[in-house]
C-alpha positions in Angstrom: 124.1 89.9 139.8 121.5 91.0 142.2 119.9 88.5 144.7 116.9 85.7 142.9 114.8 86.8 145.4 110.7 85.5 145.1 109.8 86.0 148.5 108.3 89.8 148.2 111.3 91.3 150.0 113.7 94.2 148.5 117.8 92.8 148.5 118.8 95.7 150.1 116.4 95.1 153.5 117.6 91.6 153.6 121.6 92.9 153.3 120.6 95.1 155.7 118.8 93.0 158.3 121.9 90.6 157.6 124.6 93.0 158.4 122.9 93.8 161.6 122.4 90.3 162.4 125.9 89.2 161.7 128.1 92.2 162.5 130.1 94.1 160.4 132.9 91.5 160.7 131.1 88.1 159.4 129.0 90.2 156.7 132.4 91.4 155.2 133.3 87.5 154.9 129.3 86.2 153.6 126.6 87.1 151.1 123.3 86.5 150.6 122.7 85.0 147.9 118.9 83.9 147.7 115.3 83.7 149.7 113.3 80.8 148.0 110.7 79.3 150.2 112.3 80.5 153.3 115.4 79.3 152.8 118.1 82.4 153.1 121.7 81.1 151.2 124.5 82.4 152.3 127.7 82.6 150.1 130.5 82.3 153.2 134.6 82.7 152.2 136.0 81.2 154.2 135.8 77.1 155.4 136.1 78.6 159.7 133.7 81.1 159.1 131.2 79.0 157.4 132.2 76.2 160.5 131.6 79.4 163.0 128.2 80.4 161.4 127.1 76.3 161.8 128.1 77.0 165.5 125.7 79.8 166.1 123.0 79.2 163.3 120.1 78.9 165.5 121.2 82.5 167.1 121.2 83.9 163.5 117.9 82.3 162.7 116.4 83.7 165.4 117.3 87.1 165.1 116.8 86.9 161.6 113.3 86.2 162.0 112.8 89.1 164.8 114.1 91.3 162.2 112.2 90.0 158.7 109.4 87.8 160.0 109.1 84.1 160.7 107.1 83.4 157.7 110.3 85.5 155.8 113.1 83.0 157.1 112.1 79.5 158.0 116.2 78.1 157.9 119.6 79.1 156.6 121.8 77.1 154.3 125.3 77.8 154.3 127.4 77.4 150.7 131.5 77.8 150.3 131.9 79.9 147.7 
């Protein structure tokens, strides 16, 4: 199932922008999963990783918005899954 995306930006630029953001090591363990309204939600695996990705979400914001926009990403929710 691809990504419900309504925000004007292809899936595979926002995995990408994602896996350079996150590193190779916490994109393996999370998934994008939509963009509505600015909101980016991520599908994480594992309870520490999601804990980890709380820990630096600010960090990730940011350089998700120097990579996609600021209008793109206003905030990142974070689902177990």
């Amino acid at each position: 199932e691809g990504l419900r995306l309504t925000e004007g930006i292809e899936e595979s630029r926002l995995r990408k922008a994602w896996l350079e953001v996150a590193g190779e090591f916490v994109a393996r363990q999370t998934e994008p999963v939509s963009l509505r309204q600015g909101v980016l939600t991520l599908r994480v695996l594992q309870p520490s990783m999601r804990f980890h990705l709380e820990q630096n979400r600010a960090h990730l914001l940011r350089r998700l918005r120097q990579k996609l926009g600021s209008k793109m990403v206003r905030d990142v929710r974070l689902v177990l899954g």
